[in-house]
C-alpha positions as CSV (number, residue, x, y, z in Angstrom):
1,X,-63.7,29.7,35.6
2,X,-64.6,33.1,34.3
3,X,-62.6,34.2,30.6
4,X,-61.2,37.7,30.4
5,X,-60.0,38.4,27.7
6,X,-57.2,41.4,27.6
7,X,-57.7,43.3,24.8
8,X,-59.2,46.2,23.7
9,X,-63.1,46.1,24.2
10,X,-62.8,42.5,25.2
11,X,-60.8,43.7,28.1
12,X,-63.4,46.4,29.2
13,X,-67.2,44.1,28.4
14,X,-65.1,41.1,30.7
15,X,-64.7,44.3,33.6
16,X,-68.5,44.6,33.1
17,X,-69.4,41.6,33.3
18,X,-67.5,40.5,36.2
19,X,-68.9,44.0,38.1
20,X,-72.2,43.3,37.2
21,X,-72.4,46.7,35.2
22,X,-73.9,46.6,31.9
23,X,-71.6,48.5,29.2
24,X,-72.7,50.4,26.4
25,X,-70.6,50.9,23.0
26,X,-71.6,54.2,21.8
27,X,-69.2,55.0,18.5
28,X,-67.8,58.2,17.6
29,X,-69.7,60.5,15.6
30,X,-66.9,60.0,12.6
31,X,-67.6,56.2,12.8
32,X,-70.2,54.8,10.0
33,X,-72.7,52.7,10.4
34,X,-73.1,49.2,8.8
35,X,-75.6,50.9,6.4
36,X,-73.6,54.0,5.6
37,X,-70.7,51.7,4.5
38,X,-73.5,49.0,2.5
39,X,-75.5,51.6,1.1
40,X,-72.3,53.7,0.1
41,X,-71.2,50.5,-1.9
42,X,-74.6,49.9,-3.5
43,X,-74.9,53.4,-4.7
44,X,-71.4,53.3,-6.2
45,X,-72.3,50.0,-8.1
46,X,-76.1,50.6,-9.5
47,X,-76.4,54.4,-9.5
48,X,-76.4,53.8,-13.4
49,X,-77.3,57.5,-14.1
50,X,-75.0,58.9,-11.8
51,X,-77.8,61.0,-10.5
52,X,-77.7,60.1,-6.7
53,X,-80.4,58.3,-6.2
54,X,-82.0,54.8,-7.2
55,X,-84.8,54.0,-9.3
56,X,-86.1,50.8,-8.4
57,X,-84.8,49.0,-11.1
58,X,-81.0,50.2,-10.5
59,X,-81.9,48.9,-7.0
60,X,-83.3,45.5,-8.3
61,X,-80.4,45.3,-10.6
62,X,-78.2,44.6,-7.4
63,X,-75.5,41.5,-8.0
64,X,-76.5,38.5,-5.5
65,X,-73.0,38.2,-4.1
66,X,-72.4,36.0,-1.5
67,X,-72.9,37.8,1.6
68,X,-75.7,39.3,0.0
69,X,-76.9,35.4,-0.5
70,X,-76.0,34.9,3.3
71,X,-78.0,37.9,4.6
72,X,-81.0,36.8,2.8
73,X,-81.1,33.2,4.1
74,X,-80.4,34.7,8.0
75,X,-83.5,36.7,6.9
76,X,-85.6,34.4,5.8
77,X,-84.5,32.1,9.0
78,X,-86.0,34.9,11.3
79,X,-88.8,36.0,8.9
80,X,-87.5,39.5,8.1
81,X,-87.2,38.7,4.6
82,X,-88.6,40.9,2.1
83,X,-88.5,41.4,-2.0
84,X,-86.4,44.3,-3.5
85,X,-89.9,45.6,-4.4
86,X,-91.1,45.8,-0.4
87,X,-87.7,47.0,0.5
88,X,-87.7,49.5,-2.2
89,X,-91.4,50.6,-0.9
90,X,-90.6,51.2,2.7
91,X,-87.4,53.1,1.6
92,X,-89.6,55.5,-0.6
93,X,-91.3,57.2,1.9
94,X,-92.2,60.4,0.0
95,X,-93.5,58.3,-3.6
96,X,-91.3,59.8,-5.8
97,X,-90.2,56.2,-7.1
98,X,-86.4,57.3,-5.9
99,X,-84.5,56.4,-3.0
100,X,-81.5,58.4,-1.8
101,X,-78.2,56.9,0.2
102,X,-79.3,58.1,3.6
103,X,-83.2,56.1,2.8
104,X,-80.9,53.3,2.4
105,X,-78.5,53.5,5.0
106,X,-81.6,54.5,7.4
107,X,-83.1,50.6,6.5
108,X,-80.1,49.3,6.4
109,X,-79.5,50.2,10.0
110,X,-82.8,49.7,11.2
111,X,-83.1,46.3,9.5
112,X,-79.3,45.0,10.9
113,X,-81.3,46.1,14.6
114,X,-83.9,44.2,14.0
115,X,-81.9,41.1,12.9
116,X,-79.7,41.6,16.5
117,X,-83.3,41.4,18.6
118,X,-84.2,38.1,17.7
């Protein structure tokens, strides 16, 4: 017995998947992304100076809340984990010691992709 469910996208993947056609949720352009909204959050909080970007110790400096706690252990569980100091490394591409909110947002998104993969 096959579930459809009736509402909103529910409604439309169940179509799909009883056609056989694979569907594709592209957002708007006005949507944000995961790491748009994180990385929005994270600069609001630890942007001590205000300046718009982080140093790596305003980055390091982040609270461990708890679904900061939960990210890290699904991390860890499919070896993606890395320190504040490796993230903060791969974010400064250009050496400057300062990341802005789009480096941010940029991992963010890339690193929420590679969590879906495995």
């Amino acid at each position: 017995m096959k579930k459809i469910w009736l509402c909103g996208m529910g409604f439309l993947m169940a179509n799909a998947v009883v056609s056989g056609a694979v569907a594709k949720y592209k957002a708007p352009a006005d949507v944000k992304t995961r790491g748009t909204k994180v990385s929005s959050y994270i600069f609001y909080n630890q942007d001590a100076d205000g300046d718009g970007q982080l140093t790596l110790e305003e980055f390091k400096n982040q609270r461990l809340t708890k679904d900061v706690e939960q990210r890290n252990r699904a991390l860890k569980k499919k070896g993606l984990y890395k320190t504040p100091e490796e993230q903060f490394k791969i974010m400064d591409e250009d050496g400057d010691g300062k990341i802005s909110q789009s480096d941010l947002a940029k991992y963010l998104d890339k690193q929420n992709a590679d969590m879906n993969k495995r």
